[in-house]
Structures are given as C-alpha cells and as structure tokens.
C-alpha positions in Angstrom: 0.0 0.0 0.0 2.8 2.5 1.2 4.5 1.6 -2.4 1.3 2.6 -4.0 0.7 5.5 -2.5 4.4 7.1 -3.0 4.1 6.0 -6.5 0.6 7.9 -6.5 2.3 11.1 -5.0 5.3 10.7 -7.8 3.0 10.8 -11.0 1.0 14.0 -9.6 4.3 15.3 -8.6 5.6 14.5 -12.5 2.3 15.6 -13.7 2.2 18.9 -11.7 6.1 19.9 -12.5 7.6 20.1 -9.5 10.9 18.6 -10.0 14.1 21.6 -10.1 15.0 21.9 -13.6 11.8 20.3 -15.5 11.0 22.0 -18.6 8.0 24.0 -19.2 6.0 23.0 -22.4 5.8 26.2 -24.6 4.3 26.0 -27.9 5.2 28.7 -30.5 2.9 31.2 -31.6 3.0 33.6 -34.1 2.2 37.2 -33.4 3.1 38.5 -37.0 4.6 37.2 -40.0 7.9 36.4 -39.2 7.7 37.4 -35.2 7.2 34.6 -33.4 6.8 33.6 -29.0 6.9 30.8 -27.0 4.1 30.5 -24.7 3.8 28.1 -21.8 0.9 26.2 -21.3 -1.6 27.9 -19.0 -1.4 31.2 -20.1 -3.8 32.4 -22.5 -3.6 35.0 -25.3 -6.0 37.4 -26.7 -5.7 39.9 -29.3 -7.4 43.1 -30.0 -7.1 44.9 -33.2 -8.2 48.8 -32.8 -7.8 50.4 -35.9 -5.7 48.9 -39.0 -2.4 50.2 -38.0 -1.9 48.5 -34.6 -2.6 45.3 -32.8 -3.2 44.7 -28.9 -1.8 41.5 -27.0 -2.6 40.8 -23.6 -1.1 37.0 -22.4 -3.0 36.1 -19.0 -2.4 33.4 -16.0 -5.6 32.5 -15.2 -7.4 36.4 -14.8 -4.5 38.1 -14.1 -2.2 40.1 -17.2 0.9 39.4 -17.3 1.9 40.7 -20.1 0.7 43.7 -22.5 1.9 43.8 -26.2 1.6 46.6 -28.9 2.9 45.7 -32.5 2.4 48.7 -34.7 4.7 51.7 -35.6 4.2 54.4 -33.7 4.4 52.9 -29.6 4.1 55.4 -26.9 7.8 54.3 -25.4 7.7 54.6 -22.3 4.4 55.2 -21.1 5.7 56.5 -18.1 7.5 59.3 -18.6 9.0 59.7 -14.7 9.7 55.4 -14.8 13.6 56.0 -14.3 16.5 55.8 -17.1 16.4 54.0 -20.4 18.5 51.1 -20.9 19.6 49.7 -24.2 20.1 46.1 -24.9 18.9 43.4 -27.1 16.8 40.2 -27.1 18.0 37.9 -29.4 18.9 40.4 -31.8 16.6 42.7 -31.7 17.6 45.8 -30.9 15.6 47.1 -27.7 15.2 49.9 -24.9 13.9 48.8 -21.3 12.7 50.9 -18.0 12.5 48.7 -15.1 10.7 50.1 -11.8 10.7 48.4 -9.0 8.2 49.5 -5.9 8.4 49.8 -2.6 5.6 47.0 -1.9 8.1 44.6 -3.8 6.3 44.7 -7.2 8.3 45.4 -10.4 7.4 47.4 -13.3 8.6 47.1 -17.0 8.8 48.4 -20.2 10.6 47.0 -23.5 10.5 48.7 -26.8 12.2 46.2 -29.5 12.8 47.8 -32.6 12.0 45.1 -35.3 12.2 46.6 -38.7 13.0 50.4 -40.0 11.1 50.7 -42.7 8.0 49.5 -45.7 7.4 46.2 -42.6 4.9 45.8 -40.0 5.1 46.1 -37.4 8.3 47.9 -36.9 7.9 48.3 -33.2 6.9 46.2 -30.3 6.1 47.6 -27.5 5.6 45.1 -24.4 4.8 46.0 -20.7 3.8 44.5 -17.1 3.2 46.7 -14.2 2.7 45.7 -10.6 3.3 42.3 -11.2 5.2 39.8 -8.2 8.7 38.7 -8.3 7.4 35.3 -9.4 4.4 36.9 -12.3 7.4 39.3 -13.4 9.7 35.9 -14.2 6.9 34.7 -16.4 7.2 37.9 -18.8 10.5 37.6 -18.5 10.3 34.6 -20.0 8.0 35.4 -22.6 10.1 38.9 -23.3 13.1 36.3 -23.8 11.2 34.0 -26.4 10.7 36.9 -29.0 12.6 35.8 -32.2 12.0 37.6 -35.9 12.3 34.8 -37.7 13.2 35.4 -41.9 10.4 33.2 -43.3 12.0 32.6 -46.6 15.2 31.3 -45.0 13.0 29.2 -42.1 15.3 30.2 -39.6 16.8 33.2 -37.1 17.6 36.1 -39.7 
C-alpha cells in the first residue's frame, strides 16, 4: 500500500512539474509574420485589433495580465514618462530599450521597446509591458520577453 501510494504522490508530482530543472511546455505562436513567441501552457492569449495600423496582446495566468503587447509603428515608449533611465540592450537580436521600476511594496514594473524593422514592414515596433506584477508573475514575462525571435520566413530560420 505505502509503495502505492508514494508511487501515486510521484506521477502528480511528474504531472504537476515540481521537480528543479523540469522544462515548461511552450508551444510557438506567431504574433506577426515572421515574429514569433513561446508561450507556456496555462497562459492564454488574446488579441485586439483597434484600428488597421496596430494590434493589442494581452497573455493572462488564469485572470490576471501578465503581459501587454503593442505591435504597430508608432508605440508610446515609455508610457511612463518619470519610470527611471532607459536602458539599451537586445533580445535575441533585436535591438531594444527597457525601463524597469521596482516599488516599494516589492512589485516590479517594466517596459521593452524592441525595434523590429526600420522601414516598408509591420510592425516595426513592439512595445511590451507589465506593471505591478510579483517577483514570481514578473519571471513569467521575462520569460515570454526572452522567447521573442524575428524569424526570416524565406530562410525558415533566425535572420
């Protein structure tokens, strides 16, 4: 019985993902031709076009956003204006600009602005943020914000 019962509590613990190092099953999704995420499962996405030019994202654990997206060509970068310094950097070679606050009730802010193309593609820019999110909710956009890959659709790889 005892060996029955550990060997219960193992396949929910394998089911449930609790071992250190177990990888998360993501599945790609495409926000625009050629621009491409990996999405755990669990979290949802919906999208909302507003007007021909731009599209909305919001990705979701259970009801709470973790994660806004713009894709169009004009983004308000950064939407706050007092959020501290602009960093440069890239994600996987994109070229991008972050503002990262951090608050004093131990929720983190963040903004990315990844410049995709310069001109005659859309989107050029996406513009992704999460505000007042947990240490542990802000590690999920991380994640996403470190799956975003152009990807050159003629070649069927990284450009």
């Amino acid at each position: 019985m005892k060996q029955f019962l550990f060997f219960s509590l193992f396949l929910v613990t394998l089911r449930d993902g609790c071992f250190a190092g177990e990888q998360q099953v993501r599945k790609t999704k495409v926000l625009a031709q050629g621009l491409t995420v990996q999405v755990p499962e669990g979290l949802t996405i919906s999208s909302h076009r507003q007007a021909p030019d731009f599209e909305l994202f919001v990705f979701k654990s259970g009801s709470n956003a973790i994660l806004h997206v713009y894709l169009g060509n004009q983004p308000d970068f950064p939407k706050e204006k007092a959020a501290g310094p602009i960093q440069s950097q890239t994600v996987n070679g994109i070229k991008a600009e972050s503002v990262t606050q951090k608050k004093p009730g131990g929720t983190i802010s963040r903004e990315v602005l990844l410049r995709l193309h310069d001109k005659g593609v859309w989107p050029q820019r996406m513009h992704c943020w999460y505000a007042n999110l947990s240490e542990k909710q802000s590690s999920e956009a991380e994640q996403l914000l470190s799956s975003i890959r152009l990807v050159d659709k003629s070649r069927g790889k990284d450009p």
